[in-house]
C-alpha positions as CSV (number, residue, x, y, z in Angstrom):
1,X,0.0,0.0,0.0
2,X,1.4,3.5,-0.5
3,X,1.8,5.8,2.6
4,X,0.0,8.9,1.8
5,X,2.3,11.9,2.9
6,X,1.4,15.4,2.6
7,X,4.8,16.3,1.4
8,X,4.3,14.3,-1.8
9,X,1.8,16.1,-4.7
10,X,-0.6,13.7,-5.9
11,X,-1.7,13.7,-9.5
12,X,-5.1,11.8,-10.6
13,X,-5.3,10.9,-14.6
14,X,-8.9,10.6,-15.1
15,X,-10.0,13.2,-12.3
16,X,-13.5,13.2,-13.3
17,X,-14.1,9.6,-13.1
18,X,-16.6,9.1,-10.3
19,X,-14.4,7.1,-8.0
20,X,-11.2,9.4,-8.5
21,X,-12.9,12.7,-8.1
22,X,-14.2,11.2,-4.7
23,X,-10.6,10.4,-3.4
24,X,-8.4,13.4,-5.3
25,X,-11.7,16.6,-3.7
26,X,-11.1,14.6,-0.1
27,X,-7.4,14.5,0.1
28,X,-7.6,18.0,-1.3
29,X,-9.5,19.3,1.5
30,X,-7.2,17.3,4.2
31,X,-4.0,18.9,2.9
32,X,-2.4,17.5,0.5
33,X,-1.5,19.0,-2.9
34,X,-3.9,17.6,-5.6
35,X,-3.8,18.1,-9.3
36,X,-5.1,16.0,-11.9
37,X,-6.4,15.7,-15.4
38,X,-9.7,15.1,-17.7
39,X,-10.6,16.1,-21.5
40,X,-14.1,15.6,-20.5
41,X,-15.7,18.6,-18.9
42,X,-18.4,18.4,-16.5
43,X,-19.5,19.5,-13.1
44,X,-17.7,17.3,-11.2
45,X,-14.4,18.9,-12.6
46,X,-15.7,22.6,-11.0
47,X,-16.1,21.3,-7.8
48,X,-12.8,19.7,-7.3
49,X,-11.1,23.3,-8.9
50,X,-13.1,24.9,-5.9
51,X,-11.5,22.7,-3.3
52,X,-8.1,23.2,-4.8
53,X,-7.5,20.9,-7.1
54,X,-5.9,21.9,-10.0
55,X,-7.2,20.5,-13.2
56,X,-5.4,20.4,-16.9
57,X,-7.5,19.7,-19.6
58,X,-4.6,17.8,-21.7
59,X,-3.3,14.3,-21.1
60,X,-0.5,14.7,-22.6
61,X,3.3,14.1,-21.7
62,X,3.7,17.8,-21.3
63,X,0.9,17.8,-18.3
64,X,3.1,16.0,-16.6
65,X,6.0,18.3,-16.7
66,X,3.8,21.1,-16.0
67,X,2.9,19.4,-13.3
68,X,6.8,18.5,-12.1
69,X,7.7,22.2,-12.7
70,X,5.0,23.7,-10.2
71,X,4.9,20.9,-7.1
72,X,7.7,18.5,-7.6
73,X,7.5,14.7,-8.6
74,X,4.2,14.0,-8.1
75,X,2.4,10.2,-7.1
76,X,0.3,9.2,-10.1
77,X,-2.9,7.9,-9.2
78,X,-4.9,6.1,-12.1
79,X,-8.0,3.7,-12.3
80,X,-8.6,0.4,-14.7
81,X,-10.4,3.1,-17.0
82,X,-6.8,5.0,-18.4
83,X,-4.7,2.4,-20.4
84,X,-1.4,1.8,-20.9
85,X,-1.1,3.6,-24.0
86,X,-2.1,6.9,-22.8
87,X,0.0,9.2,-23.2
88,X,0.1,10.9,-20.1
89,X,1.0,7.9,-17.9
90,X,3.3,6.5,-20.3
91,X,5.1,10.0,-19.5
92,X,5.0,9.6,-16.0
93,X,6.6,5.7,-16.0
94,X,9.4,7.5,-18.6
95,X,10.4,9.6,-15.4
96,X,10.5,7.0,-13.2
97,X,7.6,8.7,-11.1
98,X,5.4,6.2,-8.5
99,X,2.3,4.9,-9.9
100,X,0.0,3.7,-8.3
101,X,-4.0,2.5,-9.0
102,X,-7.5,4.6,-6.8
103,X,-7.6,1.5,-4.9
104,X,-4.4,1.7,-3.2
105,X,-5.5,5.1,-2.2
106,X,-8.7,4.5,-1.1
107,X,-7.1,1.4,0.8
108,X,-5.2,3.7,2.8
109,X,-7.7,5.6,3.8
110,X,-10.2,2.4,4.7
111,X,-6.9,1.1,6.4
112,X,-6.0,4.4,8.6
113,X,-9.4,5.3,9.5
114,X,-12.5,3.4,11.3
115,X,-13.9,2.5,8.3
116,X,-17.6,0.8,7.2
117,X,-16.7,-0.5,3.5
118,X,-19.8,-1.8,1.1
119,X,-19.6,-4.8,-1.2
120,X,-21.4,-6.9,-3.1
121,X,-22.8,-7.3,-6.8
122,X,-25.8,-5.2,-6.3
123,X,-27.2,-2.2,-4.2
124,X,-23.2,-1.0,-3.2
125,X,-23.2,2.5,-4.0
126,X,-27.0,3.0,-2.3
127,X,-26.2,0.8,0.9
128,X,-23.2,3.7,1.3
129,X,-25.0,6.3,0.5
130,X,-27.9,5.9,2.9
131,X,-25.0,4.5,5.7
132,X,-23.0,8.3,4.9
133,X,-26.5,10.2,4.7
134,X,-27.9,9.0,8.7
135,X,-24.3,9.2,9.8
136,X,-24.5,12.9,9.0
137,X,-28.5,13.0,9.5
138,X,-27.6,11.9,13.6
139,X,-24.4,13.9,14.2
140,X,-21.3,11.6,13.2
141,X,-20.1,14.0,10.7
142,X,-18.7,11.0,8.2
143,X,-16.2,10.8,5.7
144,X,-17.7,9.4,2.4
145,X,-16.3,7.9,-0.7
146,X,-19.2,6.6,-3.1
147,X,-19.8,5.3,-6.6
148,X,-22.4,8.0,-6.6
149,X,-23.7,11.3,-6.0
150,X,-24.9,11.3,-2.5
151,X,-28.3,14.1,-2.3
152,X,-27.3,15.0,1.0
153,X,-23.8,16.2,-0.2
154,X,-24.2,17.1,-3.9
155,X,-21.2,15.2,-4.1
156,X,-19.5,11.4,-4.2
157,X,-16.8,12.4,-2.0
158,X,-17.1,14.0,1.8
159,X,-14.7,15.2,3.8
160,X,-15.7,14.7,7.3
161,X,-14.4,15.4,10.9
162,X,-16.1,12.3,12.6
163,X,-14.5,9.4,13.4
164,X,-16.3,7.2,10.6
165,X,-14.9,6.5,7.2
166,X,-17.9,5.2,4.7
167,X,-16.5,3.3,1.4
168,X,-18.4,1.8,-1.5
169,X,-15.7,-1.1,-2.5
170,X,-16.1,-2.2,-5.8
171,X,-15.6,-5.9,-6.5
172,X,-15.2,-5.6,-10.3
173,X,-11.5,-5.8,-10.7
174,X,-10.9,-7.5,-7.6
175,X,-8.8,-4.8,-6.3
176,X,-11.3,-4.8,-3.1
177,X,-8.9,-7.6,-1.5
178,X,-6.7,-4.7,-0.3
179,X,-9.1,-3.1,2.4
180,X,-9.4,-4.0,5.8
181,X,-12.3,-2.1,7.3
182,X,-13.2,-2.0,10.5
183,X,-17.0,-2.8,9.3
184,X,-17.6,-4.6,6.0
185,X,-20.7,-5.2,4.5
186,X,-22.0,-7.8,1.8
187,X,-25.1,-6.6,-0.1
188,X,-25.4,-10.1,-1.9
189,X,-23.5,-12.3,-4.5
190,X,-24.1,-12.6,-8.2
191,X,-22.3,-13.6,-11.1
192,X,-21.4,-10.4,-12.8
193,X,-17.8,-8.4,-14.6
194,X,-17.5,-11.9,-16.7
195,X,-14.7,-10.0,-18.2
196,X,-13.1,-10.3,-14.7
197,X,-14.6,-13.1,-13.2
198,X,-15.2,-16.3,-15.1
199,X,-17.5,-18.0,-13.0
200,X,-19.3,-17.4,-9.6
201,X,-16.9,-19.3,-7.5
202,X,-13.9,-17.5,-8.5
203,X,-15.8,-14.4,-7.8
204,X,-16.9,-15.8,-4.2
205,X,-13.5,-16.4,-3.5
206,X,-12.5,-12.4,-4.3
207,X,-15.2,-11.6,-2.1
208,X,-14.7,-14.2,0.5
209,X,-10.5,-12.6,0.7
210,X,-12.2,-9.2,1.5
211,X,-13.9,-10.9,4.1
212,X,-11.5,-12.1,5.7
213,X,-9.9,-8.6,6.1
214,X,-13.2,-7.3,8.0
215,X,-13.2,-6.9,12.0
216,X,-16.7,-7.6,11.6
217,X,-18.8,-8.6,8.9
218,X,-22.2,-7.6,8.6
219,X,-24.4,-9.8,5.6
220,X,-27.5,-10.1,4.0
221,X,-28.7,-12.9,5.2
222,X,-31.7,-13.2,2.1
223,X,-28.9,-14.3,-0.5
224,X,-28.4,-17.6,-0.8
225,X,-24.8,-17.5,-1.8
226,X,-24.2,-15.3,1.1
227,X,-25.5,-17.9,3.8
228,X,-23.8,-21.1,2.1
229,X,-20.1,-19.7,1.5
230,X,-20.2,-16.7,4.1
231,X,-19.5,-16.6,8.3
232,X,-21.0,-12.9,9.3
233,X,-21.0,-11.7,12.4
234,X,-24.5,-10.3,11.4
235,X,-27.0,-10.9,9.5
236,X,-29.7,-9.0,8.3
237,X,-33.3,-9.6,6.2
238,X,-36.3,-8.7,4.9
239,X,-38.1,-12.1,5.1
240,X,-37.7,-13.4,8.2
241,X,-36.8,-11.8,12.0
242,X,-36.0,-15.5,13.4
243,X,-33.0,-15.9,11.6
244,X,-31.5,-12.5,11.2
245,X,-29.6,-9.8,13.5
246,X,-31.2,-7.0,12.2
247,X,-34.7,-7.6,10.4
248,X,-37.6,-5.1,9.0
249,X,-40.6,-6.9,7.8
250,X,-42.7,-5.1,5.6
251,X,-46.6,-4.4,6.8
252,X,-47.2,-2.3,3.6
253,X,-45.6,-2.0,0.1
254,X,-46.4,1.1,-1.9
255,X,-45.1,2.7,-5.1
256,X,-43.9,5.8,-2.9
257,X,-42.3,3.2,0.3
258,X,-42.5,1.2,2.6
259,X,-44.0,0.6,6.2
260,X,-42.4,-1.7,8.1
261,X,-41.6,-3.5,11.5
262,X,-37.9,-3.0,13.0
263,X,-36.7,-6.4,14.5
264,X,-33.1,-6.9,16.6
265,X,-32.6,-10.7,17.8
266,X,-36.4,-11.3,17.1
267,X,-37.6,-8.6,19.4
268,X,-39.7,-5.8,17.5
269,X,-38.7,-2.2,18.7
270,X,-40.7,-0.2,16.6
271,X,-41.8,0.8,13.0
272,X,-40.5,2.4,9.7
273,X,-41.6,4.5,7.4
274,X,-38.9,4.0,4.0
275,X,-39.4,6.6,1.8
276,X,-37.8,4.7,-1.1
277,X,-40.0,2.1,-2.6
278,X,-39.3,-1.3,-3.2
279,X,-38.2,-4.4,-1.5
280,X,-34.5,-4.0,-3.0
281,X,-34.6,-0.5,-1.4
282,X,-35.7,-2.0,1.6
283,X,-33.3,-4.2,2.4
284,X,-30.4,-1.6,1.7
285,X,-32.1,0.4,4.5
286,X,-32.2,-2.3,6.7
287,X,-28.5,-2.9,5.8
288,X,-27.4,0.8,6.6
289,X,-29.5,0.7,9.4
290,X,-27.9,-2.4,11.2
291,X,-24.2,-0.8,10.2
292,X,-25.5,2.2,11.6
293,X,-26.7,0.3,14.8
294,X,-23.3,-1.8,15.2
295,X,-21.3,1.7,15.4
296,X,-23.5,2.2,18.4
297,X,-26.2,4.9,16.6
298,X,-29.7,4.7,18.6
299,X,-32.5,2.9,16.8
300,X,-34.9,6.2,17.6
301,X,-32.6,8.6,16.1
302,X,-32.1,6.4,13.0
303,X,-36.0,5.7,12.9
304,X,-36.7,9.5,12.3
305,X,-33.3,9.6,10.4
306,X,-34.8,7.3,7.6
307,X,-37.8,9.8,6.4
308,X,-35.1,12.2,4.9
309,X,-33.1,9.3,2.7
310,X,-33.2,9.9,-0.8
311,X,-31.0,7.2,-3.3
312,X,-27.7,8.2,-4.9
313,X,-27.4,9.8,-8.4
314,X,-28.7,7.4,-11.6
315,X,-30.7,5.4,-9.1
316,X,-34.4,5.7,-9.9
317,X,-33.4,9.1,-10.9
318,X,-36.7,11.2,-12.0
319,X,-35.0,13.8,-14.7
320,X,-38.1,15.5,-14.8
321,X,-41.3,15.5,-16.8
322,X,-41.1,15.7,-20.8
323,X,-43.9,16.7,-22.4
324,X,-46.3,14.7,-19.7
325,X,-44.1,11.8,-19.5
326,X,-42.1,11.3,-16.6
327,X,-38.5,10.6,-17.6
328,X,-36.5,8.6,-15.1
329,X,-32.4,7.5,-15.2
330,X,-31.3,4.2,-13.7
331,X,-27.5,2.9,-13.3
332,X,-29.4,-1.0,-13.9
333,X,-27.1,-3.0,-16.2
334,X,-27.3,-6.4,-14.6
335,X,-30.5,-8.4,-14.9
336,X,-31.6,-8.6,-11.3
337,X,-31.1,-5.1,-11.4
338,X,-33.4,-4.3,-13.9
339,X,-35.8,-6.8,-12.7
340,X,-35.9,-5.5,-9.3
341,X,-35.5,-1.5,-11.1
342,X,-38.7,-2.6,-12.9
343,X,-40.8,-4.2,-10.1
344,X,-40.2,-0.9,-8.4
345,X,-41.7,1.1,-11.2
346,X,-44.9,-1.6,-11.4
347,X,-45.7,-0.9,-8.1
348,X,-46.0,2.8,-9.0
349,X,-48.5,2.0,-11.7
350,X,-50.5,-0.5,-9.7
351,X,-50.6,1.2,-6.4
352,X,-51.5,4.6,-7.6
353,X,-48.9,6.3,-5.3
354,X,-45.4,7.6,-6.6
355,X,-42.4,9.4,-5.9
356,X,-42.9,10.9,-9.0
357,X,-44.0,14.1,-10.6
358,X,-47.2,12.4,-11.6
359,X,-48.5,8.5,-11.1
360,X,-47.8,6.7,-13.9
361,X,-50.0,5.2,-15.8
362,X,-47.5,2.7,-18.0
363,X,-44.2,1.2,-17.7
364,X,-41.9,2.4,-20.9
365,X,-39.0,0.4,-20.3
366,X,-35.7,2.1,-22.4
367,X,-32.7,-0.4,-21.9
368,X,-29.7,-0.2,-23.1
369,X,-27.5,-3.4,-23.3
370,X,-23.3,-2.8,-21.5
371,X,-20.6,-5.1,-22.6
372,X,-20.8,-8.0,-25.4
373,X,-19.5,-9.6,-22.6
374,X,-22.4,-9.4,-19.8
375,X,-25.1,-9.3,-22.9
376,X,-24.3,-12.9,-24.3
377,X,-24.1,-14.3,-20.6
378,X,-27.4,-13.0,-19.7
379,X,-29.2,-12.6,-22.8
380,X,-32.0,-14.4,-21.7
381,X,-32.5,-13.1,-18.3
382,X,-32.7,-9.6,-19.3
383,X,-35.3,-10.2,-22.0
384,X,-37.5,-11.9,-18.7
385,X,-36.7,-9.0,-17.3
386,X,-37.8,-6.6,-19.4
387,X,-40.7,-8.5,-20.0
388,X,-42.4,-6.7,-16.7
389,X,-42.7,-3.2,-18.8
390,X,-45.4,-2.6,-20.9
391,X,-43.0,-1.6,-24.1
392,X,-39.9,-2.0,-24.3
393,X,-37.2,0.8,-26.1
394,X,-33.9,-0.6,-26.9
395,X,-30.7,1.2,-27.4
396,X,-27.8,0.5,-29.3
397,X,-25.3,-1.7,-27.3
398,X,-22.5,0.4,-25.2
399,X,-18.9,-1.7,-26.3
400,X,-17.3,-0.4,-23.3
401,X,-14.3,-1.0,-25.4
402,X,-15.1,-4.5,-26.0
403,X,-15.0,-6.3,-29.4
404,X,-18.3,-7.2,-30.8
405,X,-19.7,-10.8,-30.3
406,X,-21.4,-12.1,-33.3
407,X,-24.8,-12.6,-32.7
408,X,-24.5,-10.6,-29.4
409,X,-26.8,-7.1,-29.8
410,X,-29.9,-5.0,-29.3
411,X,-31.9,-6.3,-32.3
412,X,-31.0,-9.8,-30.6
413,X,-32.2,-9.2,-27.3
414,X,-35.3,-7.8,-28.6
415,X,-35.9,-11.0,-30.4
416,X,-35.6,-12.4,-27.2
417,X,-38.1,-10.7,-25.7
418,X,-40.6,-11.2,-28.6
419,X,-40.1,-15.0,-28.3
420,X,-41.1,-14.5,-24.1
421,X,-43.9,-12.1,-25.1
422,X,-45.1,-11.9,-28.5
423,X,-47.4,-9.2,-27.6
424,X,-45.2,-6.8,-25.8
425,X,-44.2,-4.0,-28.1
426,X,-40.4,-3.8,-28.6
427,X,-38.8,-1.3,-30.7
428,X,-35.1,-1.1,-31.6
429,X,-33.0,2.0,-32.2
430,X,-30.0,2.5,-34.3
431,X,-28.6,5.4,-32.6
432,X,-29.1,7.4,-29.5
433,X,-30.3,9.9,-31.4
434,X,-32.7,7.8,-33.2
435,X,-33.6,6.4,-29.4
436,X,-35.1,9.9,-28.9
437,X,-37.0,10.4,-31.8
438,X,-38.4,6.7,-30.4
439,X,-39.1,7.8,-27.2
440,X,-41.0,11.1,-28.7
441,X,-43.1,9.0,-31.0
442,X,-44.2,5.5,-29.4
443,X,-44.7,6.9,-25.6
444,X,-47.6,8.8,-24.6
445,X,-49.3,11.4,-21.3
446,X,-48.8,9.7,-18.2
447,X,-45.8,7.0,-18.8
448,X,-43.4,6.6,-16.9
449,X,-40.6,6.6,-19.0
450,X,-37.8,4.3,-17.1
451,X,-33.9,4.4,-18.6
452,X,-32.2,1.7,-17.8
453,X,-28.0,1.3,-18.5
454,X,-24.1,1.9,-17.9
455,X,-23.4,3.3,-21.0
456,X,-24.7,6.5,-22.2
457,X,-27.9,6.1,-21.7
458,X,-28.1,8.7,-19.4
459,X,-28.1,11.6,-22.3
460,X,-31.5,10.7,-23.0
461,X,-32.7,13.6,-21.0
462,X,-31.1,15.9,-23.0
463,X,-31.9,14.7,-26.2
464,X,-35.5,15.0,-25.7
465,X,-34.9,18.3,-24.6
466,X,-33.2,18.8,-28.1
467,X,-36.8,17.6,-29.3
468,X,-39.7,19.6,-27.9
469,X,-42.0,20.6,-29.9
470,X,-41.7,17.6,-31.8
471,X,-45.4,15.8,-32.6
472,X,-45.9,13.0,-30.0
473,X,-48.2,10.5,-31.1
474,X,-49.8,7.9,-28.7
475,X,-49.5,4.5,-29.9
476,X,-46.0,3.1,-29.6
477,X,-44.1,2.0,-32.8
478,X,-43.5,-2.4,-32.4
């Protein structure tokens, strides 16, 4: 692990990425000398200028002399995202400078501090972001690092001055075997990053070595995979209070939250109200709630904590309302997720109560397929999936710099869903572009207009802004 000093500069290649802009804004506002670089402009770039970071535009060799002339010989910090050929960090290994990847610096953090650090294949960066939001909500002032934009910052990165360290680890590359948090917490276990993993077991094992470098493990005791390969110290659930730590057991499930029971050791101490809807949702409240409660946080001030959590940025994100259609952005990219994004958004049109700017009357589901990779493993399962909507939109496939797969693509995956449902309307676009004039002419008044993806997906928003005025006929284009 590196040693962070404050006498040595630290340079971040890829700034703006969402986990290095968390890390490069907090060390920033603890001391050290941060600079970094991004071609891409975008907010998140301002907000690390305003806490001192200074940001170059070019990745080029001659950044990094710039940077060498004004602080010294800087350590390079870069994620799996920047490759080997860029130009930049090929610089930086010419002059012999240290390199070294965001997880070794997020390590030392999670290693120097008290630390609560979230893992699992789904529900990581909102588990954190609800654990950082009643930290703060009650008093403990945390320091956050999340895949996400927390509400209750405006930011993925905190600076706090409590004692608490919260961490979203992400199991993708593996690279989470180098924390040791004082708390670490397993949302569930599916098979998922096939590029990385080739099978579940080899990515139980990866998680199974973070494990072992928890003080305490907290677990979700509703997965499966959890209770056969997994020894928590806790458990938690949703389904049952006999067999869990930490339990809330829903009395009501609506399309704006949930009202349920809080159980600890099978004794009931009171109830919730969850203002995010959706069983998912609740069970990464009860999560933060029992990580909350093992740090020693009262139940009562957690139980009025929970009415003010909101989810992180991209997760069941309402955009806003477009021409009478409620336009909503989702991070989904892994069947379960879009299965369980999707039951959330039924329950909206069946309960007649939403979150939303208006109660949706249909499910629009706009999906667009990440990684040849992920899409020919789980072709199948996301057209079941999607067969919950009542259309289904389909966007181009996002490479993600992968190589195409024959037979592997949208217009694939929509014959998949066809052969599930002939009935369901399914439309396919060619380009995002041509995914907005879609949206404009086969969704109608009171849908609910649900993006789902990692890729780009999430410029739909402003590509029907580009469109208004455009006609907007009712019946959807099969």
């Amino acid at each position: 692990m590196p040693k962070l000093d404050r006498r040595q500069p630290l340079h971040f290649i890829g700034a703006g990425g969402i986990g290095m802009s968390a890390l490069a804004g907090i060390l920033a506002e603890r001391g050290f000398l941060v600079s970094g670089s991004d071609p891409r402009p975008n907010p998140v770039l301002e907000r690390l200028r305003s806490a001192g970071v200074r940001v170059f535009q070019e990745q080029t060799a001659a950044t990094i002399a710039a940077v060498m002339a004004a602080e010294g010989a800087p350590m390079v910090v870069i994620s799996s995202a920047v490759p080997a050929t860029n130009e930049e960090l090929a610089e930086a290994r010419r002059r012999g400078l240290s390199v070294v990847h965001r997880s070794d610096v997020l390590a030392a953090l999670i290693n120097d501090q008290a630390s609560i650090a979230v893992a699992g294949s789904h529900g990581k960066t909102t588990t954190s972001t609800l654990i950082a939001t009643l930290l703060e909500a009650v008093g403990e002032d945390p320091t956050a690092v999340i895949g996400g934009i927390v509400p209750a910052f405006g930011s993925n990165g905190r600076h706090g001055q409590g004692r608490l360290l919260v961490a979203e680890a992400d199991e993708s590359d593996g690279s989470l075997v180098k924390f040791t948090p004082r708390l670490g917490l397993l949302t569930n276990v599916e098979l998922d990053h096939t590029d990385h993993y080739p099978d579940l077991a080899s990515l139980v094992a990866t998680l199974q070595r973070f494990a072992s470098g928890c003080t305490t493990l907290l677990a979700n005791g509703d997965c499966p995979v959890l209770r056969e390969h997994f020894k928590a110290t806790s458990w938690w659930s949703t389904g049952s209070s006999e067999a869990a730590d930490f339990a809330a057991i829903p009395l009501e499930e609506r399309g704006d939250g949930t009202l349920a029971t809080w159980y600890e050791q099978g004794v009931a101490l009171g109830t919730l109200e969850v203002p995010l809807p959706g069983r998912h949702n609740l069970s990464n409240t009860v999560a933060a709630m029992a990580a909350c409660r093992l740090e020693g946080v009262p139940f009562e001030a957690l139980r009025l904590a929970v009415a003010g959590l909101r989810p992180p940025g991209r997760r069941f994100d309402c955009r806003g309302l477009w021409q009478e259609r409620a336009i909503v952005d989702d991070y989904a990219h892994h069947p379960s997720e879009v299965a369980a994004t999707l039951a959330m958004a039924r329950l909206m049109v069946e309960s007649g109560r939403s979150p939303l700017p208006l109660v949706p009357l249909r499910l629009v589901a706009v999906f667009q397929p990440h990684r040849y990779t992920r899409t020919a493993q789980f072709l199948d399962d996301f057209a079941a999936a999607l067969t919950q909507a009542d259309a289904v939109l389909l966007a181009p496939l996002y490479a993600a710099g992968e190589a195409p797969m024959a037979g592997i693509s949208s217009p694939a995956l929509a014959e998949a869903v066809r052969t599930l449902a002939p009935d369901l309307p399914v439309a396919v676009a060619a380009s995002m572009e041509a995914l907005a004039q879609l949206v404009a002419s086969g969704t109608g008044p009171g849908d609910l207009v649900l993006a789902m993806g990692a890729g780009d997906i999430n410029s739909l928003w402003e590509r029907l802004g580009a469109l208004d005025g455009h006609e907007r006929p009712s019946a959807l284009v099969a």
